[in-house]
PLY file of the C-alpha trace (Angstrom):
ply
format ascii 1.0
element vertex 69
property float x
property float y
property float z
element edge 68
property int vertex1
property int vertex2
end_header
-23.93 1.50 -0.14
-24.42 -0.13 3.43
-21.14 0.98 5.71
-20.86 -2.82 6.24
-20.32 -3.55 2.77
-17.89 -0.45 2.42
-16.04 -1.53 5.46
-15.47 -5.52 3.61
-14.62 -4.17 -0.06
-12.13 -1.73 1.51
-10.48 -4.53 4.01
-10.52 -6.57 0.51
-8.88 -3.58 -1.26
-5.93 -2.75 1.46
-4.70 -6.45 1.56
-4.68 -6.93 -2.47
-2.66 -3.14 -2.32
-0.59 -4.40 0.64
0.24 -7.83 -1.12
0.77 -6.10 -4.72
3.05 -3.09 -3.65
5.18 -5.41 -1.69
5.83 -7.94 -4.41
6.59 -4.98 -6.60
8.48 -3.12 -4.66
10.81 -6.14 -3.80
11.03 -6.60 -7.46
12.03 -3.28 -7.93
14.51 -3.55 -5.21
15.89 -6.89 -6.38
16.47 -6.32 -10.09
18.12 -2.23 -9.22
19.53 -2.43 -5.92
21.72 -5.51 -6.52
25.16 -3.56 -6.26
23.81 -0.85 -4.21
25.61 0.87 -1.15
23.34 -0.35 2.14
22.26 3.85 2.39
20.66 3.68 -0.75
18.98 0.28 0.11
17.94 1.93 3.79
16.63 5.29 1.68
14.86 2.74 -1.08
13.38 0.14 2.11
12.14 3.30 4.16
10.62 5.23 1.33
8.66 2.30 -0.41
7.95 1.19 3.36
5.88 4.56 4.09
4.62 5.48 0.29
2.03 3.10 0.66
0.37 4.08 3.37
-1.22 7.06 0.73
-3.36 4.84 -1.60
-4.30 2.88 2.10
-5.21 6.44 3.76
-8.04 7.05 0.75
-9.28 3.84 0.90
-9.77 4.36 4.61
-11.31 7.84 4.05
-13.68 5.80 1.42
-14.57 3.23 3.90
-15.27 5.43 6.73
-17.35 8.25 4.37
-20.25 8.96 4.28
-23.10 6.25 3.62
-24.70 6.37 0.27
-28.44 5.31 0.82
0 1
1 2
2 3
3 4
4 5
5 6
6 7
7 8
8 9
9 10
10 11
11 12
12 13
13 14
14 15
15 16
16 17
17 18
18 19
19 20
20 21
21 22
22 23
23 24
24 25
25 26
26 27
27 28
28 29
29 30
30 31
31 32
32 33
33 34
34 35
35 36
36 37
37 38
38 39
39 40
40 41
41 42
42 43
43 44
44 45
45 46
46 47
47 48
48 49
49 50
50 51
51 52
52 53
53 54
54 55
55 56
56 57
57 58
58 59
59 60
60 61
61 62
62 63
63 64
64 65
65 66
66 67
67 68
C-alpha cells in the first residue's frame, strides 16, 4: 500500500477514534459520575483523557511502517 494512502486512512482512522472515544467516554462520565466527589471526576477526566492516546500510538506505528509494495 502507497505511504500516501496509509498516511489518509490512518488520519481518517484517528479522528473517527478521537470523535467516538470522546462521545463515549462523556457518556460514561455522565450517566456514573453524576453524584461523584470532583477527585473521582479529576481521576475519571485524566485517565480517559490519556487512555486514548494507545489505540492512536498503533495507528501511527501503522501509518508510518513499512510500505507494502
Amino acid at each position: 500500500m502507497p505511504l500516501r494512502l496509509k498516511k489518509f486512512i490512518g488520519t481518517i482512522l484517528i479522528i473517527v477514534l478521537v470523535s467516538v472515544y470522546a462521545i463515549v467516554a462523556t457518556t460514561i462520565a455522565t450517566l456514573t459520575l453524576s453524584t461523584a466527589p470532583w477527585y473521582v471526576h479529576l481521576l475519571y477526566f485524566l485517565l480517559t483523557g490519556v487512555i486514548w492516546i494507545l489505540p492512536a500510538m498503533l495507528i501511527i506505528r501503522w501509518m508510518a511502517g513499512p510500505r507494502n509494495v
